[in-house]
C-alpha positions as CSV (number, residue, x, y, z in Angstrom):
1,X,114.1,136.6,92.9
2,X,111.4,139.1,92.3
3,X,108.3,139.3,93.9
4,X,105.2,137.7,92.5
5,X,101.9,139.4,91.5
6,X,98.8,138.4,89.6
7,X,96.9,141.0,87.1
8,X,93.9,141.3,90.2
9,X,94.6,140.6,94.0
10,X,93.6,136.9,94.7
11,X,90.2,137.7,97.1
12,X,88.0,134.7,97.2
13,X,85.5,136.6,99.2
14,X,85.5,139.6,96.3
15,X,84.5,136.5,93.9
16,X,81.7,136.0,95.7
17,X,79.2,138.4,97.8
18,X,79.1,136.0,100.7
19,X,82.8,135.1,100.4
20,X,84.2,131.5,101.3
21,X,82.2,130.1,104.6
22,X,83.6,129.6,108.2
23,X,82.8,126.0,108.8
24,X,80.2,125.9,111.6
25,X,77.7,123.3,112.4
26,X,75.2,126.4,113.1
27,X,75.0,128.8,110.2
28,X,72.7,131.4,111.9
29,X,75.5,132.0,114.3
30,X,73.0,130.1,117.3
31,X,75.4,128.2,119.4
32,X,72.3,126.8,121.2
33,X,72.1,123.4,120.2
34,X,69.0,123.3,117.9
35,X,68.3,120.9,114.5
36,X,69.6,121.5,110.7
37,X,68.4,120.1,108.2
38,X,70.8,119.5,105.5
39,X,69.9,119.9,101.8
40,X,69.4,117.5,99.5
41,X,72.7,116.4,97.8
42,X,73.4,119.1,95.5
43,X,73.0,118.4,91.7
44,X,75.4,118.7,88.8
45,X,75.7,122.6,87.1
46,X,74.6,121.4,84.0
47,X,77.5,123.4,82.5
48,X,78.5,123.5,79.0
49,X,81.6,124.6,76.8
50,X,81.3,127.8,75.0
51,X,83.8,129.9,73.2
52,X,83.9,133.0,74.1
53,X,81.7,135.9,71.5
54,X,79.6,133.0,71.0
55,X,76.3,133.7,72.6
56,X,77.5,134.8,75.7
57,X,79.1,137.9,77.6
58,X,82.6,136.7,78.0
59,X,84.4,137.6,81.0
60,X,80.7,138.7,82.9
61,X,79.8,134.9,81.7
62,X,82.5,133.0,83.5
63,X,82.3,135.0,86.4
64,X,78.5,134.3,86.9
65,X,79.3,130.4,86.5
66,X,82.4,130.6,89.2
67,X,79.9,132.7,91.7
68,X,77.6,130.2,91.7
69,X,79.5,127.6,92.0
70,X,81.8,129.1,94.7
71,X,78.0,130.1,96.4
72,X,77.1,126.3,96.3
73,X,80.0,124.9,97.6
74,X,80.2,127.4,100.4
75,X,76.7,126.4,101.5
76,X,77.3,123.1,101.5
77,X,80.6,123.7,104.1
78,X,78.2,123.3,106.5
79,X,76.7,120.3,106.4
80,X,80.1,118.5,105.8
81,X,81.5,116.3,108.2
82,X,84.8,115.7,106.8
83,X,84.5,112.4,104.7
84,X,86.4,111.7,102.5
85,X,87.9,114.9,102.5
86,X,88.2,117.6,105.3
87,X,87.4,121.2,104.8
88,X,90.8,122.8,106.3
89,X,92.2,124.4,103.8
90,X,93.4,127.6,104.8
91,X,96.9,127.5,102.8
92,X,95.1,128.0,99.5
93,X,96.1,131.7,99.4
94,X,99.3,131.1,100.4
95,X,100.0,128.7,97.1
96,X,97.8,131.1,94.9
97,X,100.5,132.4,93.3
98,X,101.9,129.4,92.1
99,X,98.9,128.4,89.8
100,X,100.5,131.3,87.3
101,X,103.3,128.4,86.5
102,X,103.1,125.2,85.1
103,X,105.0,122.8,86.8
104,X,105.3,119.1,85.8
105,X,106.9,116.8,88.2
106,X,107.0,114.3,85.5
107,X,109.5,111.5,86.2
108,X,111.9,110.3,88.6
109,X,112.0,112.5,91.4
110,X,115.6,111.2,92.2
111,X,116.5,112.0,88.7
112,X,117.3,115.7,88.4
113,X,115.2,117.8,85.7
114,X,115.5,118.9,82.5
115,X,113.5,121.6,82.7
116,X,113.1,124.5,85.6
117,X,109.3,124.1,85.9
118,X,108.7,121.4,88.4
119,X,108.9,121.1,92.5
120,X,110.6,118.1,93.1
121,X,112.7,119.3,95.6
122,X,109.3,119.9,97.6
123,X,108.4,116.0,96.5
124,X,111.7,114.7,97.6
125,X,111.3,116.4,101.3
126,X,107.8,115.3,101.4
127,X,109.6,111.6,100.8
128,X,111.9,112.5,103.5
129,X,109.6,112.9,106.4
130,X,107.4,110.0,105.4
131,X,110.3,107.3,105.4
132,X,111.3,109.2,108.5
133,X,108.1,108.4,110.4
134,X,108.4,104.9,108.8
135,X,111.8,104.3,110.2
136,X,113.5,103.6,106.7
137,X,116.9,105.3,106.2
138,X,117.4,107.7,103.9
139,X,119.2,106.1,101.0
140,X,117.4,102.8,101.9
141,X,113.9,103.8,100.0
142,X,112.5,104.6,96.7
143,X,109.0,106.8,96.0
144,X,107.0,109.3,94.3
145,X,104.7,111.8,95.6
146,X,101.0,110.0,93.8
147,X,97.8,112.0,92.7
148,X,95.8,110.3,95.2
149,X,95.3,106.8,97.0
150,X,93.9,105.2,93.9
151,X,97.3,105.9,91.6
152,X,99.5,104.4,95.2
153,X,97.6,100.8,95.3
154,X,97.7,100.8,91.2
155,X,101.7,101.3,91.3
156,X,102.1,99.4,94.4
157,X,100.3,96.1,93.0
158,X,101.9,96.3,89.9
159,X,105.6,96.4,91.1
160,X,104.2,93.2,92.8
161,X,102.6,91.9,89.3
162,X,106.0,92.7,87.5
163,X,108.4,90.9,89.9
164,X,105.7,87.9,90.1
165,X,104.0,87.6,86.8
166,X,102.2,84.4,87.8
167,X,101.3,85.8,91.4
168,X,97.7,85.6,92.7
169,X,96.7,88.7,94.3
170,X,95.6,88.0,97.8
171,X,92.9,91.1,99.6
172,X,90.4,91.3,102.0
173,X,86.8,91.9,100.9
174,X,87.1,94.9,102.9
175,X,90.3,96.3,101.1
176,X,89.5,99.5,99.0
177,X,88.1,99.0,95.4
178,X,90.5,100.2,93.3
179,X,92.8,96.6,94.8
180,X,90.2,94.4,93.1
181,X,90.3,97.3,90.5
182,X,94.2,96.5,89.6
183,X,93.4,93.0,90.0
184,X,91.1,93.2,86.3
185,X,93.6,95.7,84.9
186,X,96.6,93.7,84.9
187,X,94.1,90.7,84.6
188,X,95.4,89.6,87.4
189,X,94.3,86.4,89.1
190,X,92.6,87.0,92.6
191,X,91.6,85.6,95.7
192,X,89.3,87.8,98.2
193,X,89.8,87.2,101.5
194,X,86.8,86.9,104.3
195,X,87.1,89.1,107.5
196,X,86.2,89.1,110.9
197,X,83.8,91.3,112.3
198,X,86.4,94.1,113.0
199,X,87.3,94.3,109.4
200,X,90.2,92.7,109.8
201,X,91.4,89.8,107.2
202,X,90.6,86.4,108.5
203,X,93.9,84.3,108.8
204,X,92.4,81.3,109.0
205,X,90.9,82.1,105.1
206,X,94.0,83.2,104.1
207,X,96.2,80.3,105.2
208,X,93.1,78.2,103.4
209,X,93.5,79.3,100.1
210,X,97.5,80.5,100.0
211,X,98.2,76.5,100.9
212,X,94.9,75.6,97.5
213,X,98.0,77.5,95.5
214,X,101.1,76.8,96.6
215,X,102.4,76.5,93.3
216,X,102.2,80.3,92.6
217,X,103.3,83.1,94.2
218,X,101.2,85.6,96.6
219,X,100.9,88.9,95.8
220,X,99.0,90.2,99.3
221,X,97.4,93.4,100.1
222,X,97.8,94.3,103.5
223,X,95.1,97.4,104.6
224,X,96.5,99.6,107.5
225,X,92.9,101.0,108.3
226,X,89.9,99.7,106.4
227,X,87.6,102.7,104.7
228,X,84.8,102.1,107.0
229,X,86.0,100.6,109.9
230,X,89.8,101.3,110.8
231,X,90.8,97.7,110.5
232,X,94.6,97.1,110.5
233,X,95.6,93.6,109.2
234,X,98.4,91.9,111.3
235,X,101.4,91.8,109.6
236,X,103.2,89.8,111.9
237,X,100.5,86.9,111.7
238,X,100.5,87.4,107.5
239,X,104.5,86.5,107.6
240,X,104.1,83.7,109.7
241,X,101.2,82.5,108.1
242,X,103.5,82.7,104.5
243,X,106.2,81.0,106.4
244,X,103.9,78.0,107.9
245,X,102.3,77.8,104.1
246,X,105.8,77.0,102.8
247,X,106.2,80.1,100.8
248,X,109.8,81.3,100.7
249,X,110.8,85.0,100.6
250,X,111.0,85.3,96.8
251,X,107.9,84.2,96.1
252,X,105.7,86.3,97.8
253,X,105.3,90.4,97.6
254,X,103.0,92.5,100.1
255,X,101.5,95.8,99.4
256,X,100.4,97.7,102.3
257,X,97.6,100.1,101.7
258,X,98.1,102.7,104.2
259,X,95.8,105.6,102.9
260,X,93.8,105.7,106.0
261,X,96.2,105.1,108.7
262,X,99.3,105.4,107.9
263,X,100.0,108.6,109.5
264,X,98.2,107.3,113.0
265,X,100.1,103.8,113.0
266,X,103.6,104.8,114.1
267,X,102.1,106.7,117.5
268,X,99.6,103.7,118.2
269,X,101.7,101.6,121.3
270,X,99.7,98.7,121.1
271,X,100.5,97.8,117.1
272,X,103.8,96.9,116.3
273,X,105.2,99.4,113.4
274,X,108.3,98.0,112.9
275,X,107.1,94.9,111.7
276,X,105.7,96.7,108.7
277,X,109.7,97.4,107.6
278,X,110.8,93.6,108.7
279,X,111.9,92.6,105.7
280,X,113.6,95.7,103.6
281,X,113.4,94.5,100.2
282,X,111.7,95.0,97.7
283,X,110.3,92.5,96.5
284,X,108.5,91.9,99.9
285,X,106.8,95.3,101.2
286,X,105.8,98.7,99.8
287,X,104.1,101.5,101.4
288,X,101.0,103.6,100.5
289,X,99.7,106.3,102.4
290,X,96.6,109.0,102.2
291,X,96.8,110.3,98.7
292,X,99.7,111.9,99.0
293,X,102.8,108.9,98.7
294,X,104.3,105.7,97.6
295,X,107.7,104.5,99.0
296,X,109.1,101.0,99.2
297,X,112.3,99.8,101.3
298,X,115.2,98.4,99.1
């Protein structure tokens, strides 16, 4: 294949006069511990649409707008502590020339394209080395690589709200908002679960109100790291607790969020892992993790 080029080299730094900022907690170059005071949160650009002849300069136009906006997020580099994003990305030449395609992963990623313009084979590796961590065999798993953590617990709940139309969703208070968010989507009945003072769901709650309705199925959100305090609800205690409520295995589905920890999870000694992949089917567990993945065992 032939080599790649764009009209201009891709220079960030030639965008800008103060190019694209090291990330440093002292921006005067001091490594003496001193005090820095952050700016106010920035404020919106107050941009607007224009065509181009039409009352401005074109080209010279855009660029002013992209200079200051590269100028204001490279000042605010420094006062970012890496919620909920992190500021290492380094690779962003590297996939440059790829923005002069558009690809469309539309689809199945197991089903093979009818067009050249997409990079599911980069999806299905991705797959790969998450069911991989997770300990599910290869042909043992479905998934699709998500546009962010949001999209996963959407899908996730509503496989869960397809196999179990009458299913009552079961999540902690502390579970993320888009779970109660899918729960007034699908219109969904709901029950919010207390937690203890870790973050973690109460059991004791739980087994209250799965045994108030027995006569419908559960359809439980299980968070593997709670967005402001790491909590990890026990799976292990959530299957006996369905077993001890009388709920057989076709009538309840679990959903685990995993956007916060599901990458620290399977090195962590001291929390069983395997317990997560228990019972490969799927109508009983899916997986979620960061923004990047949903898989479910089958």
């Amino acid at each position: 294949m032939g080599s790649l080029s764009f009209e201009k080299d891709f220079e960030l730094s030639a965008m800008t006069p103060k190019g694209l900022a090291t990330p440093c907690l002292f921006p005067n170059g001091d490594n003496k511990r001193q005090k820095v005071e952050p700016p106010a949160p920035r404020k919106n650009l107050q941009l607007a649409v224009t065509e181009p002849g039409f009352g401005n300069d074109g080209s010279n136009f855009l660029d002013s707008i992209l200079v200051n906006y590269l100028d204001t997020l490279t000042q605010r580099v420094n006062f970012h502590i890496g919620y909920p994003v992190n500021i290492c990305y380094d690779h962003y030449a590297t996939l440059a020339p790829l923005l002069q395609f558009h690809l469309n992963n539309c689809g199945d990623p197991f089903i093979e394209n009818t067009v050249d313009f997409h990079s599911k084979d980069f999806e299905m590796a991705v797959l790969d080395w998450f069911a991989n961590l997770w300990e599910i065999e290869k042909d043992q798993y479905w998934g699709y690589v998500t546009n962010g953590g949001t999209e996963g617990n959407l899908h996730g709940i509503l496989l869960g709200r397809e196999l179990l139309p009458d299913g009552i969703l079961y999540a902690s208070k502390d579970s993320h908002y888009s779970v109660f968010k899918a729960a007034r989507m699908y219109r969904m009945d709901s029950e919010t679960i207390n937690t203890l003072v870790n973050g973690e769901m109460d059991y004791s709650d739980l087994r209250e109100k799965l045994l108030q309705n027995k006569d419908k199925p559960a359809i439980i959100n299980v968070t593997i790291g709670t967005t402001f305090k790491g909590a990890v609800d026990d799976l292990d205690i959530i299957f006996l607790t369905l077993k001890d409520c009388g709920y057989s295995q076709d009538m309840f589905y679990i959903h685990c969020d995993a956007a916060l920890s599901g990458f620290i999870v399977p090195f962590i000694n001291n929390v069983s892992f395997a317990s997560y992949l228990i019972l490969k089917n799927s109508q009983v567990i899916n997986m979620q993790s960061d923004i990047l993945i949903i898989l479910y065992a089958i």
